[in-house]
SESEDREN-784106 format. One record per atom (N, C-alpha, C, O): y, z, x negated; residue in three letters; residue number from 1. Coordinates in pm, 1 decimal. Atoms other than C-alpha are relative to their C-alpha. Example, Ala and Ser with C-alpha at 12.3 -4.5 7.8 and 13.67 -1.06 7.14 Angstrom:
BEGIN
        v        w        u resn resi
   -119.0      0.0    -89.0  ALA    1
   -450.0    780.0  -1230.0  ALA    1
    120.0      0.0    -90.0  ALA    1
    118.1     66.5   -193.6  ALA    1
   -119.0     -6.0     82.0  SER    2
   -106.0    714.0  -1367.0  SER    2
    109.0     73.0     77.0  SER    2
    219.8     89.9     26.1  SER    2
END
This chain:
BEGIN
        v        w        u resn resi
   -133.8     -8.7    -53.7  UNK    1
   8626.5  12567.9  -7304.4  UNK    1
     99.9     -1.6   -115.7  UNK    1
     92.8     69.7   -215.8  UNK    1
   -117.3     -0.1    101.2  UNK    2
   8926.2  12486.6  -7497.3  UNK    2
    141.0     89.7     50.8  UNK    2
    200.7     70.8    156.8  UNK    2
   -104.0    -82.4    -24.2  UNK    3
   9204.9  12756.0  -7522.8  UNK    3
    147.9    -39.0    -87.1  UNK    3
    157.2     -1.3   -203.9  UNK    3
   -118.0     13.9     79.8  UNK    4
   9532.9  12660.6  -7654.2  UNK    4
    137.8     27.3     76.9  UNK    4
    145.3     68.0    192.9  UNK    4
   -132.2      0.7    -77.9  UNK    5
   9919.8  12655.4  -7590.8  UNK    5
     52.0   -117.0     -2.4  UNK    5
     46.3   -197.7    -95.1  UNK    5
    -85.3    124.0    -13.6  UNK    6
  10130.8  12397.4  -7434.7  UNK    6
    121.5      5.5     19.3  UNK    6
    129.1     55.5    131.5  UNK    6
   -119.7      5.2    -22.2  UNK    7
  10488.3  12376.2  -7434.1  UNK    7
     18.1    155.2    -24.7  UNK    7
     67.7    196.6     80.1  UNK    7
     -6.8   -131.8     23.1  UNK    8
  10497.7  12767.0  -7567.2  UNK    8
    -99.4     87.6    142.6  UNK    8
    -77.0    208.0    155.1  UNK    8
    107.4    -66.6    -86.2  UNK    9
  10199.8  12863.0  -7251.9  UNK    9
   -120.1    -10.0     16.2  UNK    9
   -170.3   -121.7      3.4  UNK    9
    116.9     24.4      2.0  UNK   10
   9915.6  12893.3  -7218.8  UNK   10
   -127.6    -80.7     85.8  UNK   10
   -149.2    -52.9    203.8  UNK   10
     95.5     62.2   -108.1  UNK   11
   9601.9  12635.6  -7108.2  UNK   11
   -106.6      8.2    -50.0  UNK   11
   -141.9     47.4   -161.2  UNK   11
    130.3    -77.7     51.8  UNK   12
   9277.6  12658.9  -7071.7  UNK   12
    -73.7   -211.5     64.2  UNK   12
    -28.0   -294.2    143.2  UNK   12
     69.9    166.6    -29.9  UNK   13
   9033.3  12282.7  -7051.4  UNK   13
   -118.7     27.2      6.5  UNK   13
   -172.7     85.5    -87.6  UNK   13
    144.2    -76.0      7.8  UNK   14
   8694.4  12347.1  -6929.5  UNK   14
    -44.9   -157.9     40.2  UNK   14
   -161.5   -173.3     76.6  UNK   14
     71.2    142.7    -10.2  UNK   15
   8667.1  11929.0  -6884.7  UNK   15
   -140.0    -46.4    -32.5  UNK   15
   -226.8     10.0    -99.2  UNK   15
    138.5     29.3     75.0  UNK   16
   8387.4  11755.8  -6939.5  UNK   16
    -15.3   -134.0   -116.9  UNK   16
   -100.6   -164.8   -200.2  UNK   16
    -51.4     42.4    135.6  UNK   17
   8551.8  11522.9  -7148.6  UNK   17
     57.1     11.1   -127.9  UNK   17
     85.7    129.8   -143.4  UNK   17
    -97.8   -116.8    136.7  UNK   18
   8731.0  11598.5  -7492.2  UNK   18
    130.5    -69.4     81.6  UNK   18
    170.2   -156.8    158.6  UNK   18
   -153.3    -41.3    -38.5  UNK   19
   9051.9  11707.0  -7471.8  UNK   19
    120.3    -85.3   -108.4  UNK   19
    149.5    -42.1   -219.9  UNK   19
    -56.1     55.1     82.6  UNK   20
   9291.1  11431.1  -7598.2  UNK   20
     84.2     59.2     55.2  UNK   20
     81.9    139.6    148.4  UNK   20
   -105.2    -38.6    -90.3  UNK   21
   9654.7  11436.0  -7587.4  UNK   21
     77.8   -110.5    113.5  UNK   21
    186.1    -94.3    169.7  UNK   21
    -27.9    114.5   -133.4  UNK   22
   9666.7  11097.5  -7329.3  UNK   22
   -122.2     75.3     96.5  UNK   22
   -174.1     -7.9    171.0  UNK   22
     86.0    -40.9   -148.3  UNK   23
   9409.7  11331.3  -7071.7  UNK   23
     91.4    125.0     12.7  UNK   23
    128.1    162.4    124.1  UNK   23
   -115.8    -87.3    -60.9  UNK   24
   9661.3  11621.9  -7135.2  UNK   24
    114.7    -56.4     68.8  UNK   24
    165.4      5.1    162.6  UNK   24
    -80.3     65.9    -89.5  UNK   25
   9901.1  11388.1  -7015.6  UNK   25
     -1.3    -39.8    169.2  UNK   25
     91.5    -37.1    250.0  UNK   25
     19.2     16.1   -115.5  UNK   26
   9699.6  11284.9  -6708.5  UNK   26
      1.0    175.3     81.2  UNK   26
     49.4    221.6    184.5  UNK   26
     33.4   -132.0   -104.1  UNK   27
   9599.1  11637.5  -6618.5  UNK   27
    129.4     84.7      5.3  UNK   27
     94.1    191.3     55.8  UNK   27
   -154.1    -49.8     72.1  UNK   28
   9988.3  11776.3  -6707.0  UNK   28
     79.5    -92.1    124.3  UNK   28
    189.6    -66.1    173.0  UNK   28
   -131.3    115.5    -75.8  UNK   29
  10124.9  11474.8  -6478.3  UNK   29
     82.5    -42.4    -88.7  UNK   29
    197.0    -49.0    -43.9  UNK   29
   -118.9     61.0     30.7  UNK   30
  10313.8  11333.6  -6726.6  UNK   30
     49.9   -107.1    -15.1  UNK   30
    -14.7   -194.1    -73.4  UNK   30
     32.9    150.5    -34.8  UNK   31
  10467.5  11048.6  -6656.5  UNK   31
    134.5    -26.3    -61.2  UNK   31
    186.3   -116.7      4.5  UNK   31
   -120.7     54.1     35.8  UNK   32
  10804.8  11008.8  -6853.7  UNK   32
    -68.5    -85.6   -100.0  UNK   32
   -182.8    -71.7   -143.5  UNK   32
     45.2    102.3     92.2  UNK   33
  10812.1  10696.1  -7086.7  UNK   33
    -10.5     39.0   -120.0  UNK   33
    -94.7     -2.6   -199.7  UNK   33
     23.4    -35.4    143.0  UNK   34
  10891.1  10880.9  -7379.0  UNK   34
     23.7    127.1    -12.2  UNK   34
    126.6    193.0      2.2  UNK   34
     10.2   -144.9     74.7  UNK   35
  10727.1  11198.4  -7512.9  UNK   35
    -44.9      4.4   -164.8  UNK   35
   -140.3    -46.1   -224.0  UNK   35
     47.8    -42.7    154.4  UNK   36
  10734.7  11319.8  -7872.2  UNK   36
    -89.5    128.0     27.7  UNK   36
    -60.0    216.0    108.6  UNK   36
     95.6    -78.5     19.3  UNK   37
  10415.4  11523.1  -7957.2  UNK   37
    -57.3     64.0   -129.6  UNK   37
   -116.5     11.0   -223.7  UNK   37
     40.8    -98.2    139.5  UNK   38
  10350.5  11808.6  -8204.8  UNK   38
   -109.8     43.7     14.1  UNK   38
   -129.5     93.7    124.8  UNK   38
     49.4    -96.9    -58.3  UNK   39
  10060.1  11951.7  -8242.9  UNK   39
    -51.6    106.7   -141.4  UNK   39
   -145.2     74.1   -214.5  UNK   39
     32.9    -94.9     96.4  UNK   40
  10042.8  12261.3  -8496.7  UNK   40
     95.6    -37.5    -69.0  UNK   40
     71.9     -9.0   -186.3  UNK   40
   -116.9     19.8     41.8  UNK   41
  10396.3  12131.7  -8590.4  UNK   41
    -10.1   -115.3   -101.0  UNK   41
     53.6   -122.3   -206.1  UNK   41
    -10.9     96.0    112.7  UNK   42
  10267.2  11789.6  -8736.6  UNK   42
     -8.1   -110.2    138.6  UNK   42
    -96.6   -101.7    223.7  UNK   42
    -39.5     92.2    -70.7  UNK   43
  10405.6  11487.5  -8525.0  UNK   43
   -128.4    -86.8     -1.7  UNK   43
   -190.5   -103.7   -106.6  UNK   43
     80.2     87.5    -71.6  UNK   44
  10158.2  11258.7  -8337.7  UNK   44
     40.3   -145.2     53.5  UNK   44
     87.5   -163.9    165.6  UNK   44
   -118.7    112.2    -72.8  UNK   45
  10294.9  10908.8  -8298.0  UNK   45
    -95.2    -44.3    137.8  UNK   45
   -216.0    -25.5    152.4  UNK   45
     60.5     42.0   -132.3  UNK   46
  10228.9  10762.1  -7939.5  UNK   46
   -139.5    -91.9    -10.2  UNK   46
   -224.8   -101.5     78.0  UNK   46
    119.3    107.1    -15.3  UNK   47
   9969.6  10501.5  -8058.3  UNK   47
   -121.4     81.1     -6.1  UNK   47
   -224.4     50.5     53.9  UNK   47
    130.0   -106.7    -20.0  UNK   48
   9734.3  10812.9  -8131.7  UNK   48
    -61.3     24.7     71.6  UNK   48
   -184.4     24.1     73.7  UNK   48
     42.2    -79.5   -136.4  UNK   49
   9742.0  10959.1  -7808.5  UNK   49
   -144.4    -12.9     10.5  UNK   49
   -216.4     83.7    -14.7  UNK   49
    142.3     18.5   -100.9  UNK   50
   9408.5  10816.8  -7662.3  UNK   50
    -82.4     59.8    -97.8  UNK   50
   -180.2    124.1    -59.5  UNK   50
    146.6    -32.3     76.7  UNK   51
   9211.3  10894.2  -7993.3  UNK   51
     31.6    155.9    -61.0  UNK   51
    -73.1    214.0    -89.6  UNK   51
    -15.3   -119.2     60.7  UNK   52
   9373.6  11243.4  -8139.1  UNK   52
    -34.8     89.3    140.5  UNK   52
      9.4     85.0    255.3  UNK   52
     52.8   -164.7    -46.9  UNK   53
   9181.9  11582.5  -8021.8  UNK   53
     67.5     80.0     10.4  UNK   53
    163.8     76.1    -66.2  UNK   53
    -79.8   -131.9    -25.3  UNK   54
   9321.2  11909.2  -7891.0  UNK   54
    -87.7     48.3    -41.6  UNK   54
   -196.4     -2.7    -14.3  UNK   54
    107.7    -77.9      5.0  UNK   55
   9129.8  12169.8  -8032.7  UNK   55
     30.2    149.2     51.1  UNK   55
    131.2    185.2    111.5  UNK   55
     13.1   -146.8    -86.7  UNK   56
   9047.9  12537.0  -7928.9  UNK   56
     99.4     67.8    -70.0  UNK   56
     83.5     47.3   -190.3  UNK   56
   -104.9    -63.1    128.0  UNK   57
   9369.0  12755.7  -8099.4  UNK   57
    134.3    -85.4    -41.0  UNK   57
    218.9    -36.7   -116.0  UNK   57
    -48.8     76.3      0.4  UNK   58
   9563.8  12464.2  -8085.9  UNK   58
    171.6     37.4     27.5  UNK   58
    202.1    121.4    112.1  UNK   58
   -151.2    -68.8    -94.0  UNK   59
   9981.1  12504.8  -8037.9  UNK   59
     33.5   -167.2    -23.7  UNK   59
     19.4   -231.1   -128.0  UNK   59
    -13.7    134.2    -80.6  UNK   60
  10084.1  12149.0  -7830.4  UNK   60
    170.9     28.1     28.7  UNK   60
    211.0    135.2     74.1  UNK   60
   -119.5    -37.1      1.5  UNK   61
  10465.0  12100.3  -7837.7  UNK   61
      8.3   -198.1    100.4  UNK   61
      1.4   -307.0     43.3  UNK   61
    -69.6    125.5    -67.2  UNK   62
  10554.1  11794.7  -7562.2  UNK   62
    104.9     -5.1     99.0  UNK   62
    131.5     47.8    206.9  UNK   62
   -167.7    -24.7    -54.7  UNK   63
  10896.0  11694.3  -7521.2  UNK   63
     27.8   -141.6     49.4  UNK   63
    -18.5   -220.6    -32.9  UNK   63
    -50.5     56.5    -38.0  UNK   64
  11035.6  11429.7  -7324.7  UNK   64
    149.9    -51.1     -2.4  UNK   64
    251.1     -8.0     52.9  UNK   64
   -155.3     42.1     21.0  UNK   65
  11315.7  11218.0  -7441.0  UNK   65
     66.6   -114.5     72.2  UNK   65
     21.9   -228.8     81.8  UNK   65
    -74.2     55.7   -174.2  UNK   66
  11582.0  11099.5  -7139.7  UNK   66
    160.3    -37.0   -107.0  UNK   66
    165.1     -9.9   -227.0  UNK   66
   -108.8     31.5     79.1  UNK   67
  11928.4  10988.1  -7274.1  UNK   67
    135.9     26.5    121.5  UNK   67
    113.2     74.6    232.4  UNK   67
    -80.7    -30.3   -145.6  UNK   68
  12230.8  11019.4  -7035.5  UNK   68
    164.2    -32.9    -89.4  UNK   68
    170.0    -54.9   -210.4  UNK   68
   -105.2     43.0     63.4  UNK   69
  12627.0  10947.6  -7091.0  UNK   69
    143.1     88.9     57.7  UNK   69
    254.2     64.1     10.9  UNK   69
END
């Protein structure tokens, strides 16, 4: 089981797959076009997603950027 925090709360992944951060996305619902992703306060560019790991202890910072006028 993987224990970490997401967005400053806490989750828990008892998958049976590893825990990227494009399956935190599916299992999270997230569906905006553009999220910036920290994780342990070192930026993740989007092309990562599918192949970078969450690990157990982990602190996951995903923010969604919207623009408006």
């Amino acid at each position: 089981m993987i224990k970490c925090r997401v967005n400053n709360r806490d989750f828990s992944y008892a998958g049976g797959e590893p825990l990227t951060v494009a399956r935190l996305f599916e299992i999270q619902n997230y569906t905006f076009p553009d999220i910036i992703v920290k994780i342990n306060n070192v930026y993740i560019p989007p092309e990562a997603y599918a192949n970078t790991l969450i690990h157990d202890g982990d602190d996951v910072l995903a923010l969604h950027i919207f623009g408006g006028g």
